[in-house]
C-alpha positions in Angstrom: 0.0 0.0 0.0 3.1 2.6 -0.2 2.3 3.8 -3.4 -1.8 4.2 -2.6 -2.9 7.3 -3.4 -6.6 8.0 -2.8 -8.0 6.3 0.3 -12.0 6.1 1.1 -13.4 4.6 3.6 -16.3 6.9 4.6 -19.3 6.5 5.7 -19.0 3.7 7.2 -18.9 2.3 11.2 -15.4 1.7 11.4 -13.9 2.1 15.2 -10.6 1.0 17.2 -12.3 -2.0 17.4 -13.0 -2.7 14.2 -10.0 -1.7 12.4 -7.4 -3.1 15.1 -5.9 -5.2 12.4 -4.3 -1.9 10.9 -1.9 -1.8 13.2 -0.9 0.6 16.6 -3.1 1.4 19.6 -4.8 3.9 17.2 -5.9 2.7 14.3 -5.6 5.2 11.7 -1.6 5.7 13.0 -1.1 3.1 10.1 -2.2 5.5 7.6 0.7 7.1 8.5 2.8 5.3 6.0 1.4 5.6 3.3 3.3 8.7 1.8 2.1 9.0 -1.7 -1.3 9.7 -0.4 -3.4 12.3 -2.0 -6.8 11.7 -1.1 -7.9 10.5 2.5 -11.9 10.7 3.3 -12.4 9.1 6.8 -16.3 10.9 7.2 -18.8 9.1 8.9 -17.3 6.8 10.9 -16.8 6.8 14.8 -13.3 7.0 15.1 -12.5 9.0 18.3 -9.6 10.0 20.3 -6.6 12.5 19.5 -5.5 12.6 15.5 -2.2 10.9 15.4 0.7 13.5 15.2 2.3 11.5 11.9 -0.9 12.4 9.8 1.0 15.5 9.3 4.0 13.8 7.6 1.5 13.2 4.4 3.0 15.7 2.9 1.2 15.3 -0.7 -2.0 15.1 1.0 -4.5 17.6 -1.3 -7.7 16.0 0.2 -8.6 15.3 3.9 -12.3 14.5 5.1 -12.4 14.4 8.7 -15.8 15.3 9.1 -18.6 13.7 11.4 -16.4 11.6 14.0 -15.3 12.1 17.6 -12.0 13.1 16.8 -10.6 15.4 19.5 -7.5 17.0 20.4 -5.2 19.8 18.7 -5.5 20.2 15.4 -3.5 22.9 14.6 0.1 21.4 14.8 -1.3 18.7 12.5 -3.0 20.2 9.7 -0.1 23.1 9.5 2.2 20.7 8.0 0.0 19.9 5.1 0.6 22.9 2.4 -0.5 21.0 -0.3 -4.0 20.6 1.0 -6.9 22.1 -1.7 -9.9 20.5 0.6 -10.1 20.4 4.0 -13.0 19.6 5.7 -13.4 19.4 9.6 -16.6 19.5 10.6 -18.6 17.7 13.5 -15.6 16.6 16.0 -14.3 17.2 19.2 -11.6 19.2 18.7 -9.8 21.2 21.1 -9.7 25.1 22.0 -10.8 27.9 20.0 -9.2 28.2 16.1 -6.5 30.1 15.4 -5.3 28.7 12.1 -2.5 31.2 11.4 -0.2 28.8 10.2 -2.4 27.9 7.2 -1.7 31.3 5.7 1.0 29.0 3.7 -1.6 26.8 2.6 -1.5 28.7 -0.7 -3.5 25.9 -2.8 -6.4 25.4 -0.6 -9.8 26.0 -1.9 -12.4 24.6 -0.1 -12.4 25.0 3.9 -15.5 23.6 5.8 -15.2 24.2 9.7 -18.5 23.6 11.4 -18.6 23.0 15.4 -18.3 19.6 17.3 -17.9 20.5 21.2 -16.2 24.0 20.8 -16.4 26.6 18.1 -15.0 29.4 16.3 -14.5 32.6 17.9 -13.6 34.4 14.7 -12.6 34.1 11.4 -9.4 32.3 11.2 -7.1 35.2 10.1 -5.4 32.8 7.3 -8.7 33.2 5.1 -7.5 36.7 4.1 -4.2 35.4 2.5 -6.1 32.9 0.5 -7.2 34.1 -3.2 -7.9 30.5 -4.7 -10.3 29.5 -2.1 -13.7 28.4 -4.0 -16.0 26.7 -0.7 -15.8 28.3 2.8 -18.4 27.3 5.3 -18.4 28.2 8.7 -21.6 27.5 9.5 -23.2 27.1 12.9 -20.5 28.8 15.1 -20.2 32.2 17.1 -18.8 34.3 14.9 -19.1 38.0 15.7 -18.8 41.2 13.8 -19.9 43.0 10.5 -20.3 40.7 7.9 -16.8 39.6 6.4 -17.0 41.4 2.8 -13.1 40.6 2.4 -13.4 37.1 2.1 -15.7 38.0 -1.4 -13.5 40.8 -2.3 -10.2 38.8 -1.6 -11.4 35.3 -3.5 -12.4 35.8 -7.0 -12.4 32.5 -7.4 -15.5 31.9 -4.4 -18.1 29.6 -5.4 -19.9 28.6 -2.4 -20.0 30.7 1.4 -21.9 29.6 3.8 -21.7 31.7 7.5 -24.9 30.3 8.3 -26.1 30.8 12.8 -23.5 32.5 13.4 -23.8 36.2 15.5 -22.8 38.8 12.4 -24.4 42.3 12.5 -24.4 45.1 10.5 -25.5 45.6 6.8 -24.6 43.5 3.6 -21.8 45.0 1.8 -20.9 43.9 -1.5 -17.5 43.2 -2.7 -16.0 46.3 -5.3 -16.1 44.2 -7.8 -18.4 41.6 -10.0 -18.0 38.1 -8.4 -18.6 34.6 -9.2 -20.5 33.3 -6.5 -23.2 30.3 -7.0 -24.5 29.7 -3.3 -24.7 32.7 -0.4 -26.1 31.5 3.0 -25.9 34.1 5.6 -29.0 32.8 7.2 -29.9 33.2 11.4 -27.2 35.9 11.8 -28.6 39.4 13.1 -28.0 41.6 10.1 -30.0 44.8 9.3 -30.4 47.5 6.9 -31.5 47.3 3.3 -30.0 44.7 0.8 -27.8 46.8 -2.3 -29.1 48.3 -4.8 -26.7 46.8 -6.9 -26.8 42.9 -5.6 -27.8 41.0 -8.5 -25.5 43.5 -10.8 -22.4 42.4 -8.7 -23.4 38.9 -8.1 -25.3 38.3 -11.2 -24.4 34.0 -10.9 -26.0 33.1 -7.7 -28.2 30.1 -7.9 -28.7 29.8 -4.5 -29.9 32.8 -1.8 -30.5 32.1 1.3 -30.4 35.2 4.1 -34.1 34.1 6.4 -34.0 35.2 9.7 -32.1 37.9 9.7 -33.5 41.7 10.2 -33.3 42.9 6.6 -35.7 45.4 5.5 -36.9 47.6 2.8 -37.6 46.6 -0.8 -35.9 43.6 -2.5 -33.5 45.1 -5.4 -35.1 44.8 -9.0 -31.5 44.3 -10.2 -31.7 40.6 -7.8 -33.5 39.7 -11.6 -30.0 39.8 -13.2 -29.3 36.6 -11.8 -30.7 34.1 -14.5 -29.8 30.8 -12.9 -31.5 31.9 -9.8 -32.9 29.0 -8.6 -33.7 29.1 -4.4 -34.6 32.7 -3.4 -35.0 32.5 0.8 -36.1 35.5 2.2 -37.9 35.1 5.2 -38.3 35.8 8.1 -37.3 39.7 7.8 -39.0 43.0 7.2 -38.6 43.6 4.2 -41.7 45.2 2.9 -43.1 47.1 -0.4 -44.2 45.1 -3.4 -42.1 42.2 -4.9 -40.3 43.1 -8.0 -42.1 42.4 -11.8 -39.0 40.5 -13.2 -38.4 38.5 -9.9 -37.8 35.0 -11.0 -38.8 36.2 -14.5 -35.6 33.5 -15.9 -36.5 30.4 -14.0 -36.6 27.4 -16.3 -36.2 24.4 -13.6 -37.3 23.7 -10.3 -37.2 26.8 -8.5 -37.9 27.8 -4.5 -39.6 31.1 -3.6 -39.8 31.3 0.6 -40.7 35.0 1.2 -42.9 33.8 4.3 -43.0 36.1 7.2 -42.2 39.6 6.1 -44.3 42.9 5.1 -44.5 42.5 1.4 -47.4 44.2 -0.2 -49.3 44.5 -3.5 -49.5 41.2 -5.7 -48.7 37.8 -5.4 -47.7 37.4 -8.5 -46.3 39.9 -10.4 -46.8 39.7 -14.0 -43.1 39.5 -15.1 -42.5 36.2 -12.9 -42.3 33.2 -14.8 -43.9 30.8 -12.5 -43.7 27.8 -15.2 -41.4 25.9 -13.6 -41.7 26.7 -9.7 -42.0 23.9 -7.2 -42.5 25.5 -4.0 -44.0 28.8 -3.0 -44.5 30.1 0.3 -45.8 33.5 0.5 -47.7 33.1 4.0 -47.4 35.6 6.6 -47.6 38.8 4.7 -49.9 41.5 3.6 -50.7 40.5 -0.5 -53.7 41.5 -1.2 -54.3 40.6 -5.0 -53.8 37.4 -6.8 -53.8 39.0 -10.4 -51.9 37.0 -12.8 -52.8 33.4 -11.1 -52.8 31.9 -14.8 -48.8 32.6 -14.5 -49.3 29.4 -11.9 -49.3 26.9 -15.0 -46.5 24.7 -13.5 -47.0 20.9 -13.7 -43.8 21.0 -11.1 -45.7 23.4 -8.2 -45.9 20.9 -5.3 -46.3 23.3 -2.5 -48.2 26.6 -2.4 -48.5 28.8 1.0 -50.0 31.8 1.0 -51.8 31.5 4.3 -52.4 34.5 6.7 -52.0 37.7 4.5 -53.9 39.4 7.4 -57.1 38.7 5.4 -56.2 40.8 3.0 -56.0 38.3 0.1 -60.2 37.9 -1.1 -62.9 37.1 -3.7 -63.2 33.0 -4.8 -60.6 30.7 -4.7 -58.6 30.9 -7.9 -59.5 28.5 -10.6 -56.3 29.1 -12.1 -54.4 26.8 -9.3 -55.9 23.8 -11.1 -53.2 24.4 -13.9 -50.9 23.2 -11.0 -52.6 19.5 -11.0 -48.9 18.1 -8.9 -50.0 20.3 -5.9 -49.0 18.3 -3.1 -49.9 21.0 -0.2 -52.1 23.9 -0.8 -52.0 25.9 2.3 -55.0 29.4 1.6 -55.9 29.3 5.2 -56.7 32.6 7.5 -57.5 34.8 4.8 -60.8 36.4 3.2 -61.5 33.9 0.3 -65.5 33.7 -0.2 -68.1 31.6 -2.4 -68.0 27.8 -2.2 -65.4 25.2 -2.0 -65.1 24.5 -5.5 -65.6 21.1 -6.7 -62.7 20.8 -9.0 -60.1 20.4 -6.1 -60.9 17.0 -6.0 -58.7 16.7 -9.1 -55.7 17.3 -7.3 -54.8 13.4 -6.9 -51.8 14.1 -5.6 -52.7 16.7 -2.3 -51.5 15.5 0.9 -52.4 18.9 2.8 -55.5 21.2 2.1 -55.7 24.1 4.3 -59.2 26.4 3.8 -59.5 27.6 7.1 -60.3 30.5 8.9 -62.1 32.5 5.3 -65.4 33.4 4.7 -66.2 30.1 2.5 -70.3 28.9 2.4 -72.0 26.5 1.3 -72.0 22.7 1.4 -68.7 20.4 1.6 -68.6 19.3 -2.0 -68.4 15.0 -2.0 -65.4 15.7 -4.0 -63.2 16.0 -1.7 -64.3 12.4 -0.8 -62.1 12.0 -4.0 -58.9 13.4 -2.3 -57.4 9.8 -1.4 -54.3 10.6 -0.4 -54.8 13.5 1.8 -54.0 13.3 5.3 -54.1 17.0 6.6 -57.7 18.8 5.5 -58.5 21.4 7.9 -61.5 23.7 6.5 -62.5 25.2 10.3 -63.6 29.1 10.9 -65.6 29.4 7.6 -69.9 29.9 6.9 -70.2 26.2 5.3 -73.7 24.0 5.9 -75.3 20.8 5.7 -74.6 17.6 6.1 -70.8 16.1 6.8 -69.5 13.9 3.6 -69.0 10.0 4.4 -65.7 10.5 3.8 -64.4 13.1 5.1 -60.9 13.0 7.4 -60.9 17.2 8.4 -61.0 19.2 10.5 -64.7 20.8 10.5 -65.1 22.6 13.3 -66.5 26.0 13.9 -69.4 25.5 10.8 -73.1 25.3 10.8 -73.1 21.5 10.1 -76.3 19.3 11.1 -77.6 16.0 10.6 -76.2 12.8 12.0 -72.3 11.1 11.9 -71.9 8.9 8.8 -70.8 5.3 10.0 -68.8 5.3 6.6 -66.2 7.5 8.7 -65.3 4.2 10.4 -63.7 3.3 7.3 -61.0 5.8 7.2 -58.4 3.5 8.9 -55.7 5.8 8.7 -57.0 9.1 9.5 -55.2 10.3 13.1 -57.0 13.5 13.7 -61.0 14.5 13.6 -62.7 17.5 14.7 -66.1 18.7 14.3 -66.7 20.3 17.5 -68.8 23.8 17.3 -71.2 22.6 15.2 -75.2 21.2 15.2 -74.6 17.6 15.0 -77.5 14.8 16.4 -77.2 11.6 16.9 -75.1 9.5 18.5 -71.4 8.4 17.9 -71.2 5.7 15.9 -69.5 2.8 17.1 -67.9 2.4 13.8 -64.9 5.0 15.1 -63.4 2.0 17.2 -62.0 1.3 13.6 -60.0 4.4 13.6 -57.3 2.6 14.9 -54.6 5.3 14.2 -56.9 8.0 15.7 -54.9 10.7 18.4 -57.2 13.0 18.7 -61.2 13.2 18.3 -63.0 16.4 19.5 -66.7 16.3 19.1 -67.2 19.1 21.3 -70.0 21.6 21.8 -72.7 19.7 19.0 -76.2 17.5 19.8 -75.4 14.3 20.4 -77.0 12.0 22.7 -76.6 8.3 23.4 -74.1 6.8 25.0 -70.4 7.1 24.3 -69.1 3.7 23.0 -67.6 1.1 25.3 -65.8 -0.2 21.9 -63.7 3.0 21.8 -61.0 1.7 24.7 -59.1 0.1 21.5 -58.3 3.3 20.4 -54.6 3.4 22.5 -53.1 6.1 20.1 -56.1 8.5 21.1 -54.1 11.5 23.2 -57.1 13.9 22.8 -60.9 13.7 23.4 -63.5 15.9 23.9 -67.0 15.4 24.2 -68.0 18.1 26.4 -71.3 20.4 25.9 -73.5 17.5 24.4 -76.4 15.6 25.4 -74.7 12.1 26.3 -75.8 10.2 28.8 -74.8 6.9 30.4 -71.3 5.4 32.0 -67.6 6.6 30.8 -65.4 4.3 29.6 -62.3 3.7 31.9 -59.8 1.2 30.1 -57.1 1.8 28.2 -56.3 5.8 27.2 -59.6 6.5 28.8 -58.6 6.1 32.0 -55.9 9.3 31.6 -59.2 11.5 30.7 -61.0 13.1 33.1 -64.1 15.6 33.8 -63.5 18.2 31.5 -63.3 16.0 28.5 -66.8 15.6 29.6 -68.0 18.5 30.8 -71.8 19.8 30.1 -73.4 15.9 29.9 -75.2 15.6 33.0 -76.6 11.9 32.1 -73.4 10.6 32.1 -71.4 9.2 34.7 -68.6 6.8 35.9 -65.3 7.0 38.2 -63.4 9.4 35.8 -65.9 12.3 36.3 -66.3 11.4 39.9 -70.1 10.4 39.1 -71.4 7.2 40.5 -73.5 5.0 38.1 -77.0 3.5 40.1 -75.7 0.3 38.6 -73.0 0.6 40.8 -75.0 1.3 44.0 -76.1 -1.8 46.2 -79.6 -2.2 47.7 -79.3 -1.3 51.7 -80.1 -3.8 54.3 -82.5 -3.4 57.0 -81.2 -3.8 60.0 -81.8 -6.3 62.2 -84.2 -6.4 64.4 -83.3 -6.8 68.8 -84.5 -10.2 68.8 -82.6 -12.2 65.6 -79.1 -13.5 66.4 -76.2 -12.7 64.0 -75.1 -15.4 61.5 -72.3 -17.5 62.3 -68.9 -17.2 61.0 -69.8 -19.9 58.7 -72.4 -17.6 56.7 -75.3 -19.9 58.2 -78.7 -18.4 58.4 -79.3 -19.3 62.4 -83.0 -18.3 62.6 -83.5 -20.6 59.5 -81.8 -23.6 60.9 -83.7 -23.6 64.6 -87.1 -23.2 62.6 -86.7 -26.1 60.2 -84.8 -28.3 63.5 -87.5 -27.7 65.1 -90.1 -28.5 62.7 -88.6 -31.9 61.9 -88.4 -32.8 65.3 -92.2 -32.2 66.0 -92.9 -34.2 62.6 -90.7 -37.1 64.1 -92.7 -37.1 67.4 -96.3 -36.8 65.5 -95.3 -39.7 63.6 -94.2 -42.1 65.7 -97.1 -40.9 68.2 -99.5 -42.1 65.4 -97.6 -45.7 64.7 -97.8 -46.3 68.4 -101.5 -45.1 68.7 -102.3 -47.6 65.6 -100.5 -50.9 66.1 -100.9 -52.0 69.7 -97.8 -54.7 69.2 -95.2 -51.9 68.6 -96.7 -49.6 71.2 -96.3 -52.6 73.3 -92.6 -53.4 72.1 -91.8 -49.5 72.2 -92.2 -49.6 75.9 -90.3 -53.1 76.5 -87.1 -51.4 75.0 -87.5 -48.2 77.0 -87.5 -50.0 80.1 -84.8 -52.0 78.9 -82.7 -49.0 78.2 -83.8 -47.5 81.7 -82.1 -50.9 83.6 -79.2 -50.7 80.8 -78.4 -47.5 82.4 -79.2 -48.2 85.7 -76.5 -51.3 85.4 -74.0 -49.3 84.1 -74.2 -46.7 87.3 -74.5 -49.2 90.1 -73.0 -52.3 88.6 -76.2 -54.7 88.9 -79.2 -56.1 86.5 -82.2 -57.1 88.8 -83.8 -60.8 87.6 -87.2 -59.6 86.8 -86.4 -57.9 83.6 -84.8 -61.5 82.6 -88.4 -62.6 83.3 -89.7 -59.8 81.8 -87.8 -60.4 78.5 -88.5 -64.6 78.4 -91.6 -63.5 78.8 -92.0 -61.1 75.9 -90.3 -63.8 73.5 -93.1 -66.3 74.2 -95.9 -64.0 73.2 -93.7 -62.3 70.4 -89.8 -62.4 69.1 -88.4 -59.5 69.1 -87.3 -59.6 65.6 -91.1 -60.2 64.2 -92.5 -57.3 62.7 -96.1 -57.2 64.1 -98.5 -56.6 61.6 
């Protein structure tokens, strides 16, 4: 292996363990022969402890991936040494101390530096960045860097493709670099710069593909020139102030797969301005802003658009939901919700086959829930609450409907929905009772039935629903016992509030099922049963009455047959003398008589008849 020069054995779960066979306590310190080595990528693995000192010896070493182990110690002495390095990437370890890579200012040939965090981070830029002039990917992403934001490092690399300063703690304006630059990708998101974006920005950087500066405190109008960019394809704006209306040639060049996130600002005006070409978008999130026209919807003819947010324009955004957005038949979320949108639910959103989220709520929408939206199959999110609709619920619905005018009864059909995980239609008129056809809804969580007209019982069957987390039945007419097994028993009275028929342990309501019949007490004269459970005044009443019966019986025989009446008394004298010998010891000789006597006239094993 002397002579290897490009080494790869990332992303994998290589450890000391593992690799002992290499050699040395450490098992990369083998590495450290080979000396033609150009290329070594070690990501992804879970190597820890210090890097071995000899790694610096690789003196033809251009590539080095350390990235994403638990490397630790001091890396500086190491990664001096290696001045023929053009990629160096360091991220997610545990090395040492703050940075201060001033010995990489002779790292002439390096052009890509990625230094993300593991345990500590970067105080400040490493000073060496400002002798480089080749360097063509910095990211420094996720650290504490503080300061105004580093124009040098554009207007010292010409060559720059990618920056990324990403969380860090920069403040201050966006200053451009003095001259036109080839950057493709700018993230300068989470960082807490101000002030108004150059007028100039898309003139100077006029190859950006990628934008990303969200949550930042920009403000004022976005530059008309940021339309020089034609390759623009992921524009990320939000979370800022900007403000004003969005500019008429914004994304007017897009020709494949491009992001628009302007969510969360003041913008004004038009969503979409006629110069955008919206042909090719796939995601568009315009929610949380102040648009108040939708002019130019047709633009919206993109068989790519997957997701489209323009939720909570401060209910400035009105008149019937754009027909238009059926040109957009991919739509996987459509997200209109907490605006003023009026007329009905139109029927043809059911041809959206695709739609996973449909958001309507909180508008001014009437009418009845068209059955085509029964057609939405693959929909798992449909919240239509806060609107004027009526009439009955469809069978199968899986929305939120809460907060309508809806009457009638609950379709069994819902029972079918096997999948669906949340239903609401609290706040409406709904009769009937709940049909025991929602102990199907195995994957339910949460069920809120709230504030409606239902009476009945609440079904026992519904203790097999373990995933349910919420339930509210409260302000109804229900009536009957609670259940208590399973995730019932962590419910208690205000799930059930304003039913006073109902009742059971959880609401700290006894059933009368549940209360036994009192016993009178006994009365002065009845003795208490033995510990035996016998019924004492039972047992002397029938003794007594089979005793008599035995008496009246053999009183009558006796009475009858004059032969046993006479034998009868023969034995009980007999047993009289029997017992009389037995005390005093003596028999007297009449009773022999007696007895001979008795034999002649009758044995005494004759029955007389």
């Amino acid at each position: 292996f002397e002579k290897l020069k490009k080494l790869d054995i990332s992303w994998n779960s290589f450890n000391k363990s593992i690799l002992l066979s290499l050699g040395g306590s450490f098992p990369i310190q083998r590495l450290c022969g080979l000396k033609s080595l150009v290329e070594l990528d070690l990501q992804r693995n879970q190597f820890s402890g210090p890097l071995p000192e000899c790694i610096g010896n690789l003196t033809n070493l251009q590539f080095l991936d350390l990235s994403f182990n638990q490397l630790s110690g001091n890396i500086q002495s190491i990664v001096s040494e290696l001045t023929s390095l053009k990629y160096l990437h360091l991220h997610g370890n545990e090395f040492e101390g703050s940075f201060s890579f001033s010995a990489l200012a002779n790292h002439s040939k390096l052009e890509a530096f990625i230094l993300s965090p593991g345990n500590s981070r970067l105080l400040a830029i490493p000073s060496f960045l400002r002798y480089q002039h080749d360097i063509r990917f910095i990211d420094l992403s996720h650290n504490t860097l503080v300061g105004t934001f580093p124009t040098w490092i554009l207007q010292n690399n010409s060559k720059l493709v990618v920056m990324n300063l990403r969380n860090n703690s920069f403040t201050g304006t966006f200053q451009l670099p003095n001259i036109k630059h080839g950057l493709v990708e700018l993230d300068i998101s989470s960082n807490n710069l101000t002030g108004m974006l150059p007028k100039e920005f898309g003139l100077v950087l006029p190859r950006l593909e990628y934008i990303n500066m969200s949550r930042n405190n920009f403000g004022g109008n976005v530059p008309s020139s940021i339309s020089e960019t034609p390759a623009l394809s992921v524009l990320d704006l939000s979370h800022n102030n900007f403000s004003g209306e969005l500019p008429r040639s914004l994304f007017a060049n897009c020709t494949m797969y491009c992001t628009l996130i302007l969510s969360n600002n003041n913008f004004q005006g038009n969503v979409f301005p006629q110069g955008m070409n919206l042909r090719s978008m796939t995601v568009l999130d315009m929610k949380n802003n102040y648009f108040s026209v939708m002019v130019g919807a047709d633009l919206l003819n993109s068989r790519s658009l997957s997701n489209l947010d323009i939720s909570n324009n401060k209910n400035n955004l009105s008149g019937p939901i754009p027909h238009e957005l059926l040109r957009s038949p991919n739509l996987v979320a459509l997200d209109l919700r907490d605006n003023n949108f009026s007329g009905n639910i139109p029927s043809w959103i059911g041809q959206f086959s695709e739609l996973h989220v449909l958001s309507l709520g909180g508008n001014a929408l009437q009418g009845r829930i068209p059955n085509q939206l029964c057609e939405l199959r693959n929909a798992n999110i449909m919240n239509i609450s806060r609107n004027l609709l009526f009439g009955s619920v469809p069978a199968c619905f899986r929305i939120d409907l809460s907060c309508n005018e809806l009457s009638g009864s609950i379709p069994q059909e819902i029972g079918d929905l096997h999948e669906i995980r949340s239903l609401n239609l609290s706040h409406n008129h709904i009769t009937g009772s709940i049909p025991v056809s929602f102990s199907n809804l195995r994957s339910l969580e949460s069920l809120d039935l709230g504030n409606n007209n239902l009476s009945g019982e609440i079904p026992s069957e519904l203790v097999v629903l373990t995933f349910l987390e919420t339930f509210n039945v409260s302000y109804n007419n229900l009536s009957g016992r609670v259940p208590d097994g399973a995730q019932f028993g962590t419910f208690d009275e205000n799930n059930y509030r304003g039913n006073p028929g109902l009742c059971g342990q959880c609401i700290h309501k006894s059933c009368k099922s549940d209360e036994a019949p009192q016993t009178p007490p006994p009365s002065a004269d009845v003795e208490e049963e033995d510990e035996g459970g016998i019924d004492m005044v039972w047992f002397y009443w029938s003794f007594s009455g089979a005793y008599v019966t035995i008496l009246l019986v053999l009183a009558a025989i006796l009475r009858i047959n004059r032969h046993w009446r006479v034998l009868w008394f023969y034995y009980v004298d007999v047993c009289i003398y029997s017992i009389s010998i037995w005390l005093v010891g003596t028999f007297p000789n009449w009773i022999f008589a007696e007895i001979g006597d008795l034999h002649e006239t009758q044995p005494l094993n004759t029955i007389p008849s």
